[in-house]
C-alpha positions as CSV (number, residue, x, y, z in Angstrom):
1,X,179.0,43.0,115.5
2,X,180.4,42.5,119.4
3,X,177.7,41.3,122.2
4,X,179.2,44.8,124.0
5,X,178.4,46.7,121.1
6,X,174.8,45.5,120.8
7,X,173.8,46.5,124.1
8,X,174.8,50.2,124.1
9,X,170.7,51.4,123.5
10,X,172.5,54.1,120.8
11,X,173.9,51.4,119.2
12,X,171.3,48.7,118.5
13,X,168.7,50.9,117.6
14,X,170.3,51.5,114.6
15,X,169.0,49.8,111.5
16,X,172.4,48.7,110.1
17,X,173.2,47.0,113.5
18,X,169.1,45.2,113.2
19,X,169.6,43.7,110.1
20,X,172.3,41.3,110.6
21,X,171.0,39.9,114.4
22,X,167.9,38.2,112.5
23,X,168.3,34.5,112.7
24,X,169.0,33.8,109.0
25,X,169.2,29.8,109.8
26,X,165.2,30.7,110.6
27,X,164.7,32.3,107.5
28,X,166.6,30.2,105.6
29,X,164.3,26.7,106.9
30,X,161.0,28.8,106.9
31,X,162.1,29.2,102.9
32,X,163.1,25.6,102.5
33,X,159.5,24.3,103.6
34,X,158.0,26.8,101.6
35,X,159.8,25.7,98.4
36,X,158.4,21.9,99.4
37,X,155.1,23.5,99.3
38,X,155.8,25.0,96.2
39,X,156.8,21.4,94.4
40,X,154.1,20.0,96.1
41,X,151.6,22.2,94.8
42,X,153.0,21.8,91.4
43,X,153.2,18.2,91.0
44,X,149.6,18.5,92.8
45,X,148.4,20.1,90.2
46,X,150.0,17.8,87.5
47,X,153.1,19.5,87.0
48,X,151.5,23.1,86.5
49,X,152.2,26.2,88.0
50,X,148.9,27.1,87.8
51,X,146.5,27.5,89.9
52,X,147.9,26.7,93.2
53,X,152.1,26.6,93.3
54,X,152.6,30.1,91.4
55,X,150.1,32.2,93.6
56,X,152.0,30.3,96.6
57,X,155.3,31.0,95.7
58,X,154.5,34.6,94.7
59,X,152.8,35.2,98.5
60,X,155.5,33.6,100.4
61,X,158.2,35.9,98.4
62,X,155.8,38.7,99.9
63,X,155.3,37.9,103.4
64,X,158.9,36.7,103.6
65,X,159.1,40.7,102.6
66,X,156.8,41.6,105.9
67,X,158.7,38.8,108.0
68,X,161.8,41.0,107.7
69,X,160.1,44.6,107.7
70,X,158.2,43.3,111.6
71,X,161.3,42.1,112.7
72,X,163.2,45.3,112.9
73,X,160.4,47.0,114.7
74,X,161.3,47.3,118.6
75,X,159.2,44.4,120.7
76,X,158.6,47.5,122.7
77,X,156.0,48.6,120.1
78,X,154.3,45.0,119.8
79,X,154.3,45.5,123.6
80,X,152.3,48.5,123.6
81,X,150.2,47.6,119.9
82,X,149.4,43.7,122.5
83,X,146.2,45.0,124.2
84,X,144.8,46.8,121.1
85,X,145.6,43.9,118.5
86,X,143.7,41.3,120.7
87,X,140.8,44.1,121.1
88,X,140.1,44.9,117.2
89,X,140.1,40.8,116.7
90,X,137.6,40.8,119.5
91,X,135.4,43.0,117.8
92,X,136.4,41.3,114.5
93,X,135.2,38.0,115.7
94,X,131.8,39.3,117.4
95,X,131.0,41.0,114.0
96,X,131.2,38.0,112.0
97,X,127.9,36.3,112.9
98,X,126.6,40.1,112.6
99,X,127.6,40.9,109.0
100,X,130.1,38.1,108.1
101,X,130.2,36.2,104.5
102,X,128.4,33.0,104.5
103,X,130.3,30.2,102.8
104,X,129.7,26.1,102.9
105,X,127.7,26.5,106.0
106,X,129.7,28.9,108.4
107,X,130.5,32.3,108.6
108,X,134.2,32.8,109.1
109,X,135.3,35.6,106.6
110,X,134.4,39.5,106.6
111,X,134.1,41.3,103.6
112,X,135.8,44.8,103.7
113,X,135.8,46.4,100.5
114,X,137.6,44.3,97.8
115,X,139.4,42.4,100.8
116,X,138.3,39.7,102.8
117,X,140.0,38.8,106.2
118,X,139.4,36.5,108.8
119,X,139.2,37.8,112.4
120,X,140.3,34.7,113.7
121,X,143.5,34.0,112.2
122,X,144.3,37.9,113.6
123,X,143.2,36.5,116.9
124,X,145.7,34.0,117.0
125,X,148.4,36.5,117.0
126,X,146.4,39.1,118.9
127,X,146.0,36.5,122.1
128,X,149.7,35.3,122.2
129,X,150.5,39.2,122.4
130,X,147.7,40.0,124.8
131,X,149.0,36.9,127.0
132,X,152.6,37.8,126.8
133,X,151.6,41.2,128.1
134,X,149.4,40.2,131.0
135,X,151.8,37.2,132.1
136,X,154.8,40.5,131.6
137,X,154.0,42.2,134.7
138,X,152.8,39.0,136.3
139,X,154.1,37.6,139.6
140,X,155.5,34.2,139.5
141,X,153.4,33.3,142.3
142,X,149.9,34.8,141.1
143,X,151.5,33.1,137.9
144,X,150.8,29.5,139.4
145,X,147.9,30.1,141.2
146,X,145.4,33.0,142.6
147,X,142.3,34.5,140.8
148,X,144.0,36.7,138.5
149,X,144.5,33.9,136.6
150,X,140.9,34.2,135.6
151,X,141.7,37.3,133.2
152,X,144.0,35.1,130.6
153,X,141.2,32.3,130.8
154,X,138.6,34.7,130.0
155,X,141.1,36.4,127.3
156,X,141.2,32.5,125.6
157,X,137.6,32.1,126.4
158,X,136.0,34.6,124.6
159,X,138.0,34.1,121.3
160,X,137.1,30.4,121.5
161,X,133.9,30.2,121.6
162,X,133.6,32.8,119.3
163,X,135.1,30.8,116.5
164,X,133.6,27.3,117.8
165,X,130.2,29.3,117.3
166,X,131.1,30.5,113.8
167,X,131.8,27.2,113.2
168,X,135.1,26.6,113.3
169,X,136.5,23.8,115.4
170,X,140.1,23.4,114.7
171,X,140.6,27.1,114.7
172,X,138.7,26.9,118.0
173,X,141.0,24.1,119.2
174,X,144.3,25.7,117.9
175,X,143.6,28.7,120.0
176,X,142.3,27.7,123.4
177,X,145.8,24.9,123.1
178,X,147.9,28.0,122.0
179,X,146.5,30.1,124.8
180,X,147.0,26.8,127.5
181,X,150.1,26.7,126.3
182,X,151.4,30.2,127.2
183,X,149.5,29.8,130.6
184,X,151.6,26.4,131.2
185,X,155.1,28.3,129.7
186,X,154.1,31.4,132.5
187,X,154.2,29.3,135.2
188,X,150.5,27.6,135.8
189,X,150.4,25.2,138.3
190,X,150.3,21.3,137.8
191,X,148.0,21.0,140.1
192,X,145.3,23.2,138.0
193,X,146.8,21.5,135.5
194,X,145.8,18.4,136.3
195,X,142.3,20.1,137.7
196,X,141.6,21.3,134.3
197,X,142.3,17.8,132.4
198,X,140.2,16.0,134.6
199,X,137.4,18.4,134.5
200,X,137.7,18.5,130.5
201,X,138.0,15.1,130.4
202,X,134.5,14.7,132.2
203,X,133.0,17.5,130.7
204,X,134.1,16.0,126.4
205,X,131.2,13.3,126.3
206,X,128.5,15.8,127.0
207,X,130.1,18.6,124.6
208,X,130.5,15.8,121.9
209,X,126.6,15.1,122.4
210,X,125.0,18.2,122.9
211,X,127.1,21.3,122.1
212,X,128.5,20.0,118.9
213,X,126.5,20.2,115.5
214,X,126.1,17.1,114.2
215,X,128.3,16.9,111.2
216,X,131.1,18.3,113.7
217,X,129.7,15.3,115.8
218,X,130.0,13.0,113.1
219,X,133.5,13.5,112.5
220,X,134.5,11.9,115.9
221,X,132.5,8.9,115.2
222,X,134.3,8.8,111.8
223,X,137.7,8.8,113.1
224,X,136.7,5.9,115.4
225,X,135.5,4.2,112.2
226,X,136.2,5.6,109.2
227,X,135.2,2.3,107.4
228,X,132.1,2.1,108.5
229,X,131.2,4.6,105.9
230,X,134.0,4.6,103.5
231,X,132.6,6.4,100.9
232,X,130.9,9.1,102.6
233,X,132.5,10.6,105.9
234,X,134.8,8.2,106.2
235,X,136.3,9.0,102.5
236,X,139.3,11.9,103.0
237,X,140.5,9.4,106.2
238,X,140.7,6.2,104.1
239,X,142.2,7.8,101.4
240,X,145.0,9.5,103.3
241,X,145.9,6.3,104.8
242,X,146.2,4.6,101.2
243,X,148.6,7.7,100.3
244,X,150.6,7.1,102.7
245,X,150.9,3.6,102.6
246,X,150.8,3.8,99.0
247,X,154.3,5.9,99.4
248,X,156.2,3.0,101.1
249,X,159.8,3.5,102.3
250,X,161.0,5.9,99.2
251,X,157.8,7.0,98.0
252,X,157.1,6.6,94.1
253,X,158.3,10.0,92.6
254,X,157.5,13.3,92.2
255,X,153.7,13.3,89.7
256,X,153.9,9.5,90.3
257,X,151.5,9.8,93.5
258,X,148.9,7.9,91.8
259,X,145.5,9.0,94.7
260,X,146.7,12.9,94.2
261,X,147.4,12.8,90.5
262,X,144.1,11.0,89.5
263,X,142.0,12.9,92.3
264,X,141.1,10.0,94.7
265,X,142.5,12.2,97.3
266,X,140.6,15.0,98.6
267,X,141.7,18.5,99.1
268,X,145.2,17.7,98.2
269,X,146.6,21.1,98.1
270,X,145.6,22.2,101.2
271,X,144.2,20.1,104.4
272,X,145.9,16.8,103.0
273,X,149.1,18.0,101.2
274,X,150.7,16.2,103.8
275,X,149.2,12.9,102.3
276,X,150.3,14.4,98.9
277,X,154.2,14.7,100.1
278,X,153.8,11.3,101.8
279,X,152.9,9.6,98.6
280,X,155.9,11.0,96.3
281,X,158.4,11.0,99.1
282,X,157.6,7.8,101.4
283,X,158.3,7.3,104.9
284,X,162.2,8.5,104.4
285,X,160.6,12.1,103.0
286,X,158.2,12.4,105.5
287,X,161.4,11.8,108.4
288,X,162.7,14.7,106.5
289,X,160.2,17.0,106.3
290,X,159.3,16.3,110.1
291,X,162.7,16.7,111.1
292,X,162.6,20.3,109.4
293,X,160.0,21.8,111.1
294,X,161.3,20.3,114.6
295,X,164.5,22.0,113.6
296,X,162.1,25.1,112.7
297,X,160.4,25.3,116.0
298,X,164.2,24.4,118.1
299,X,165.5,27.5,116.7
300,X,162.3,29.8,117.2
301,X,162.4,28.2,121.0
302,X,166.2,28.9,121.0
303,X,165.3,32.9,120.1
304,X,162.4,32.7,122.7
305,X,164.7,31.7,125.8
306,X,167.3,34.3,124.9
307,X,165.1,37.5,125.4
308,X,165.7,39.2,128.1
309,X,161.7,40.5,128.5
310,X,159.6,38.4,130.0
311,X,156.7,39.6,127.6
312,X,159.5,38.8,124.7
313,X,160.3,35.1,126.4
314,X,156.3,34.5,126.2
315,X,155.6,36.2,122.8
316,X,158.1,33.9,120.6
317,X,157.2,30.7,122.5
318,X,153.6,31.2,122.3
319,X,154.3,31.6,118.3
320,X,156.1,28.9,118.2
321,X,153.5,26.9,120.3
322,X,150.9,28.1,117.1
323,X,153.3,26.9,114.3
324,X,154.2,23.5,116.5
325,X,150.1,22.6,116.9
326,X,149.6,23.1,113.5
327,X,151.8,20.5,112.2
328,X,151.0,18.2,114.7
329,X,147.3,18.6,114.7
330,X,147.4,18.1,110.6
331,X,149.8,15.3,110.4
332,X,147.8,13.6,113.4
333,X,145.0,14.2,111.0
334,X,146.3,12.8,107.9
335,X,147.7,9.8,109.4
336,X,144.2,9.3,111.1
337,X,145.5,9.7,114.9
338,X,142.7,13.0,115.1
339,X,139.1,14.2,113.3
340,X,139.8,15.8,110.3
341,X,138.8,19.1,111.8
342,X,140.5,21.6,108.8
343,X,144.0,22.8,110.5
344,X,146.3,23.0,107.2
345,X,150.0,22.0,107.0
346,X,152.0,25.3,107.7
347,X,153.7,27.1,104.9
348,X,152.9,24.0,102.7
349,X,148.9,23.8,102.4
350,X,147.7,26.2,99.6
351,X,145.8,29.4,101.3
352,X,147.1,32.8,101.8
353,X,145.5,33.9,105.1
354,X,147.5,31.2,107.2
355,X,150.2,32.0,105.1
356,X,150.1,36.1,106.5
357,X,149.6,35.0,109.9
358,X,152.4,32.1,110.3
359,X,154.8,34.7,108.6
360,X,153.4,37.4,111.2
361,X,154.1,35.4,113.8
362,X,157.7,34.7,112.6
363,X,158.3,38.4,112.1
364,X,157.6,38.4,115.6
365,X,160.0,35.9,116.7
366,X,162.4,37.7,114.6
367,X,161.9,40.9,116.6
368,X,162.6,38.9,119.5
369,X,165.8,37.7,118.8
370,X,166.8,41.0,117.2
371,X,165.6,42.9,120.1
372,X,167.0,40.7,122.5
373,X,168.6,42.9,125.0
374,X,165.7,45.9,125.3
375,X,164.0,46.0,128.8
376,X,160.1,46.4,129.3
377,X,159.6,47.7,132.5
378,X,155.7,48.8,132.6
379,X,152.5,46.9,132.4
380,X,152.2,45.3,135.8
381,X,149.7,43.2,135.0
382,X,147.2,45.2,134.1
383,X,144.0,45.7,130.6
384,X,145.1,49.1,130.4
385,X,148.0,51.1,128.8
């Protein structure tokens, strides 16, 4: 279909002329991690299908469904659904310490019927749209500097400490970085920039000692030195790093990881599956997979700078920004270069709520590219509609 052909609005509105201008090379590496997930969780569980790699293969086959279905719908309606999708997780997230399930300490989950969700991993989508659509009508000057940059910090703010309260650190973490990084992409000035680093970095040893509970407190002294207390805090630390070590150059084989198939590593389907892959695959497999997802977030970049919106520009990058701190955060993790703060591996780890909102997130980028050419000319900037 011709460039000419696909900017006549009669034309590209039409679903047969949608479904070919989604990036299939995306789909196509979104489905090859996936699949590694999927042997992963297989061998994890000792060559079974059961319990973990069926019920991962069977949700990714169904949001890979919803990745297409929210990529043909106009990034005119995500522009308009921004504001509202950022205000239900609001009130999502306030109403967890309210009425929220308890689990292992924290209250992170609400239970709606038969169906439990997790307001924060809605947020996570619901700020990059409610940033996209603020920065949208944004001046490039005000965009660097003035006090209307006060509104996105407040809309990362309020989320944050929100979840850090629940708690929930690395969720906490992933969105305040998400929502910096959108502020950086729109413009922000270095000089802030540097002004908020330096203020953070004097403000960490007094959140570290006084805001933080202590086990959260705990696991900054434990990735310091993780064997001072090796079997006790320091445990899921240590035993990464024999994983991975234990891997070598080639790794020893699929089911031959000898710490994931006799248990010695924890959590290996989900926080550490990285560990797991490292241990089969070695250093060669672990170039691989790495070089995938960079590939991954290239192309979802790629889609972001093509957009001629400036709320579309900011929507895909700030996905991408999501997907890109989550595999650094939990490789940084495994390899012991950052806390173990709970960020799973993306479209690998075993869990189906970061599974919906990673796929989300793609169907947006999707829409993006396939949406490419239509104008938003409202929203200047402003909370309302």
């Amino acid at each position: 279909m011709t460039s000419s052909a696909l900017t006549r609005p009669g034309q590209r509105d039409r679903l047969i002329m949608k479904v070919p201008e989604i990036d299939w090379r995306l789909a196509f590496m979104i489905t090859c991690i996936a699949g590694v997930g999927a042997m992963m969780l297989f061998s994890a569980a000792g060559q079974s299908w059961t319990p973990w790699a069926a019920a991962h293969t069977i949700r990714f086959a169904l949001c890979f469904l919803l990745m297409l279905v929210l990529s043909l719908i106009d990034i005119r309606v995500w522009f308009v659904l921004s504001y509202p999708v950022y205000g239900v997780a609001l009130l999502l997230l306030v109403a967890v310490p309210l009425i929220g399930h308890q689990s292992l300490g924290a209250k992170r989950w609400l239970q709606l019927g038969p169906i439990s969700i997790q307001p924060s991993e809605i947020m996570k989508i619901g700020l990059v749209l409610a940033l996209a659509r603020f920065y949208h009508g944004l001046g490039a000057k005000d965009a660097q500097l003035s006090w209307k940059l006060l509104i996105p910090v407040a809309l990362i703010g309020a989320p944050t400490l929100l979840v850090a309260k629940q708690p929930d650190l690395g969720t906490a973490i992933l969105i305040a970085l998400t929502g910096a990084t959108i502020m950086i992409l729109a413009g922000l000035t270095w000089r802030l920039l540097a002004a908020g680093f330096v203020a953070g970095a004097i403000a960490a040893p007094a959140f570290i000692m006084f805001v933080m509970k202590d086990y959260q407190r705990d696991r900054i002294l434990t990735f310091l030195h993780p064997e001072q207390d090796p079997s006790g805090a320091g445990y899921h630390i240590l035993q990464a790093k024999i994983a991975l070590g234990s891997g070598g150059l080639l790794g020893k084989g699929i089911g031959l990881g000898t710490q994931s198939q006799l248990n010695y590593l924890p959590e290996k389907q989900t926080d550490f599956i990285f560990a797991t892959f490292a241990e089969e695959f070695g250093f060669v497999g672990c170039f691989f997979l790495l070089a995938f997802y960079a590939a991954t977030i290239m192309v979802a970049l790629r889609i972001a700078s093509i957009s001629h919106s400036h709320f579309g520009r900011l929507a895909a990058a700030g996905v991408t920004a999501t997907f890109a701190l989550y595999v650094l955060i939990n490789a940084a993790m495994v390899v012991g270069l950052a806390p173990v703060v709970g960020i799973p591996m993306p479209l690998m780890s075993y869990g189906g709520t970061v599974m919906v909102t990673v796929m989300v997130g793609f169907g947006l980028v999707e829409a993006v590219r396939v949406h490419r050419y239509s104008e938003i000319t409202s929203g200047r900037g402003s909370l309302l509609f």
